[in-house]
C-alpha positions as CSV (number, residue, x, y, z in Angstrom):
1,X,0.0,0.0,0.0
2,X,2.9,2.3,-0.3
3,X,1.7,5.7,-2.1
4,X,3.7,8.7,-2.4
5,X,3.4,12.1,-3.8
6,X,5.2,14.7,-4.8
7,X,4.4,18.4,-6.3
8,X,7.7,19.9,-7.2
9,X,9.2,17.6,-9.8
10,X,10.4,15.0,-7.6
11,X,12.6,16.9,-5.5
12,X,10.5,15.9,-2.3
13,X,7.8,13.0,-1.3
14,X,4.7,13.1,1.2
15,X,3.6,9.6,1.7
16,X,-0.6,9.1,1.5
17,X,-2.4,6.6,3.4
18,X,-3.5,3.6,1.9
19,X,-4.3,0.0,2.7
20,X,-1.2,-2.2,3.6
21,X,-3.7,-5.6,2.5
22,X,-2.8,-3.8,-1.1
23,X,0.3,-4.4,-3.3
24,X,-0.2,-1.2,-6.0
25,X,2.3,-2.1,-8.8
26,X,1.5,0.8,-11.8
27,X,-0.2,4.4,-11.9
28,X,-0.8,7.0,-14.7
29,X,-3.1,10.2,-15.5
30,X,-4.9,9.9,-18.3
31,X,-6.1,13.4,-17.2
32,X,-4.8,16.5,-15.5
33,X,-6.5,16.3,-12.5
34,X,-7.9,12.4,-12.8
35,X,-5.3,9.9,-11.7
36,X,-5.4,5.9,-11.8
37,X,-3.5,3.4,-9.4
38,X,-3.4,-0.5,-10.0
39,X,-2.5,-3.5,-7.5
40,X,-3.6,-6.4,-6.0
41,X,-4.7,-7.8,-2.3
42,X,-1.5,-9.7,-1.1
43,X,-4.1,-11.2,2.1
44,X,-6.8,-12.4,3.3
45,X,-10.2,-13.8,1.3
46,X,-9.2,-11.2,-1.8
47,X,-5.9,-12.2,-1.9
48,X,-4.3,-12.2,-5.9
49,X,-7.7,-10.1,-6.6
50,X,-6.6,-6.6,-8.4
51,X,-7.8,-3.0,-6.8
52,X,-7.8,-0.1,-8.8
53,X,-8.4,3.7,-7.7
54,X,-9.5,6.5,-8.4
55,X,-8.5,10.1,-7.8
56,X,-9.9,13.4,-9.0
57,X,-7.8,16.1,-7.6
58,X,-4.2,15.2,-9.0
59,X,-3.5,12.3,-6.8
60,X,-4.4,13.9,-3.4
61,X,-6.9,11.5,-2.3
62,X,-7.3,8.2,-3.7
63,X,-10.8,6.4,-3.7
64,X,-10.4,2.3,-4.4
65,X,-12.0,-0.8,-5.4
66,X,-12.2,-4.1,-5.8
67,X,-12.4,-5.8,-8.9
68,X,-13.2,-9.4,-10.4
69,X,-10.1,-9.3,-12.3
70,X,-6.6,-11.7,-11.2
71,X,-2.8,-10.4,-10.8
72,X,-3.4,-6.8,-12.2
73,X,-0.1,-5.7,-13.1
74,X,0.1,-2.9,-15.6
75,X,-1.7,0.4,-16.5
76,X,-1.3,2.2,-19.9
77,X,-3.3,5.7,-20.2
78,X,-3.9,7.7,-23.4
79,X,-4.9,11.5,-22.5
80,X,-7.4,12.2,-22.4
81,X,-10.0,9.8,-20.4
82,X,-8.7,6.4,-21.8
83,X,-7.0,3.8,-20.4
84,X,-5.8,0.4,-20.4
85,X,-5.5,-2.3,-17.6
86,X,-3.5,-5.5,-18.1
87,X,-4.2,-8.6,-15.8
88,X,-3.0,-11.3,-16.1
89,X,-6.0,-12.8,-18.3
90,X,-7.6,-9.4,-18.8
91,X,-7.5,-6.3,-20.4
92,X,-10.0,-3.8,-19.2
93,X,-10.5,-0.4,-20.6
94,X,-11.7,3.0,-19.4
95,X,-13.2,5.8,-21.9
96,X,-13.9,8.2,-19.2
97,X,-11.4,8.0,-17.0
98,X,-12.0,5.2,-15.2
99,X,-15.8,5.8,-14.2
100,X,-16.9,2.8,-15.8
101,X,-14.6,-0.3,-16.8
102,X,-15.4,-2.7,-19.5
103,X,-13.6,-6.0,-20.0
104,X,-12.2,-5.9,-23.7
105,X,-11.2,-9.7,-24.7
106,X,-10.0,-12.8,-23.2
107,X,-6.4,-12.8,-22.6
108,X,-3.4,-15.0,-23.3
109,X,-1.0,-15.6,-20.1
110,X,2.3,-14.5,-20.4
111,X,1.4,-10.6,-21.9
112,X,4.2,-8.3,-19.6
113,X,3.3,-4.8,-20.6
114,X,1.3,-2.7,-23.4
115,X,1.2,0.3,-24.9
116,X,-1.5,2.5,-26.8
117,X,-0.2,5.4,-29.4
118,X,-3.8,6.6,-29.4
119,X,-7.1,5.0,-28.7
120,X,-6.8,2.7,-31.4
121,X,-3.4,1.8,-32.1
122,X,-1.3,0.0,-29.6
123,X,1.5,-2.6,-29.0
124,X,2.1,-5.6,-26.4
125,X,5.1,-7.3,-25.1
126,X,5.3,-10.9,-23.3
127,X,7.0,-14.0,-22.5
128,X,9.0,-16.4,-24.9
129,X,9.4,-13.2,-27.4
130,X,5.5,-12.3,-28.0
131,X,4.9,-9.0,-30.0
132,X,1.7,-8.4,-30.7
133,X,0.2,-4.8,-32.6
134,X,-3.5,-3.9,-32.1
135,X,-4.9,-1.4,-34.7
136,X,-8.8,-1.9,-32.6
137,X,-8.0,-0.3,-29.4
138,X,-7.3,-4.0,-27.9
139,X,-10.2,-6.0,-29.4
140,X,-8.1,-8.4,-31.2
141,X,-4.1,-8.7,-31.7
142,X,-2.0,-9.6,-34.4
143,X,1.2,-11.6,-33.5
144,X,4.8,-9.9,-35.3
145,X,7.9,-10.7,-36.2
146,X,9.2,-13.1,-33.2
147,X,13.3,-11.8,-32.4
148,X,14.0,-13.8,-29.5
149,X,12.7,-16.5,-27.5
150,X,13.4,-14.4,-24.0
151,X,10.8,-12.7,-21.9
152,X,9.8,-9.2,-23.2
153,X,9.2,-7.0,-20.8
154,X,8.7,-3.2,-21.7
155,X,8.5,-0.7,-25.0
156,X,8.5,2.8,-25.2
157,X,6.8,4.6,-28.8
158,X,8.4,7.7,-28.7
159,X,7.1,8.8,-32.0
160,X,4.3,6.9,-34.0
161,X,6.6,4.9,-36.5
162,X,9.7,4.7,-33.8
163,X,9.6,1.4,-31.4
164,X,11.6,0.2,-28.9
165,X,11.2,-3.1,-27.1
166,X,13.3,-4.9,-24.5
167,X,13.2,-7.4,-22.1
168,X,15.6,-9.9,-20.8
169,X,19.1,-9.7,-22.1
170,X,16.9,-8.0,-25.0
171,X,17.2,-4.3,-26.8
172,X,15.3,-3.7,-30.4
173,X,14.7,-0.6,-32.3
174,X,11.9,0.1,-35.2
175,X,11.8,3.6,-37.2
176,X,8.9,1.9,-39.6
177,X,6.2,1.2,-37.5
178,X,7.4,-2.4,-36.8
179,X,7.6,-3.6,-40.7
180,X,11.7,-4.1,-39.8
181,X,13.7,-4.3,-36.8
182,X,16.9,-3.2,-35.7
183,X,18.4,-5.6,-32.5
184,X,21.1,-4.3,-30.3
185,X,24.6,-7.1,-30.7
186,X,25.6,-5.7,-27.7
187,X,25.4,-8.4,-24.9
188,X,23.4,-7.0,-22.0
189,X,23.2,-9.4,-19.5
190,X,20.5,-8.4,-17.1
191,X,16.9,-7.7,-17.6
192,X,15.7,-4.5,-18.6
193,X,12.3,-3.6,-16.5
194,X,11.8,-0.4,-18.3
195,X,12.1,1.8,-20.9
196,X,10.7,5.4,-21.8
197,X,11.6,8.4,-24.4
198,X,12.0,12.2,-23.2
199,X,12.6,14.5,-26.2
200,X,14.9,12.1,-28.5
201,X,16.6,10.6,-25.4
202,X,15.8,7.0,-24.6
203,X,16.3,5.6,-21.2
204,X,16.1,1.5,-20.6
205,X,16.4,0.3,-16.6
206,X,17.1,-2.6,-15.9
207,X,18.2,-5.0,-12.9
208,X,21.5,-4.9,-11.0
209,X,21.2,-1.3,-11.3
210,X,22.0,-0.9,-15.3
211,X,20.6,2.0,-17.0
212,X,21.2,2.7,-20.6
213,X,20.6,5.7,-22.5
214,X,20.0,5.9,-26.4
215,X,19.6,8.6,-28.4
216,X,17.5,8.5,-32.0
């Protein structure tokens, strides 16, 4: 249940109050003042069940609930009002800011992160190599070009054609919208956790402390 806040860029934290029964695991604002917060009960009756909240004045207070959905593990938001919620056999969507949730498809197991470009267009990342690209804001999936058999674990779409993927001992680039790929020969031996563009500066984390920064 660990929540923490901060208003001035990072520089300082005020830790909120929320439920220690909760493990919250991703958070995003698909809005400027609506904010949405992932996790899952780690005891008693509900335990494995996911929680998602709710807050409407920039992450201040947080207003949560249970839902019927296992192992929730990643949020994806698209400004403004939409976003995405991967379980670990569900996808659930939100078109108005997470008032109201729908369940969008069955789900295969093994799906590690996703990411939308706009409400329609998005990508997918999971174990033994999956890519996936969805082109109907998540209704069905269309498997791509398999690079690796390793677990892929994060992707960052800085611009609309450029790509990036990684994962475990894993780093590939596409500037075409995914028609070709680009893999990184260098051997990284850790996994990377996560990856995100500012400006045309890429940043991948990843465990044991690595961080790598790429510029495009």
């Amino acid at each position: 249940g660990a929540l923490l806040r901060s208003i001035d860029g990072g520089a300082t934290w005020t830790t909120l109050t929320a439920d220690s029964a909760w493990d919250l695991v991703s958070i995003g604002f698909p809005g400027d003042e609506v904010g949405l917060i992932v996790g899952n009960y780690n005891m008693g009756e509900f335990a494995g069940m996911g929680v998602i909240g709710r807050s409407t004045d920039k992450g201040l207070i947080w207003n949560f609930a249970k839902t019927e959905y296992a192992e929730l593990h990643y949020i994806d938001v698209v400004p403004h009002e939409h976003a995405w919620v991967l379980g670990r056999e569900a996808l659930v969507y939100t078109t108005d800011g997470g008032q109201v949730w729908e369940h969008a498809a069955s789900r295969i197991p093994g799906i590690n992160a996703l990411l939308f470009m706009d409400i329609q267009r998005g990508w997918e990342v999971g174990d033994n190599g999956l890519l996936r690209y969805s082109s109907d804001g998540g209704w069905s999936w269309q498997d791509k070009l398999k690079m690796t058999d390793e677990s892929l674990t994060c992707l960052a779409i800085p611009e609309p054609d450029i790509v990036y993927i990684a994962g475990n001992s894993f780093l590939a680039v596409s500037v075409n919208h995914g028609r070709n790929w680009v893999m990184d020969t260098v051997s990284h031996k850790f996994r990377f956790v996560d990856i995100d563009a500012v400006d045309h500066v890429v940043f991948a984390a990843g465990s044991g402390g690595q961080l790598i920064i790429l510029k495009y």
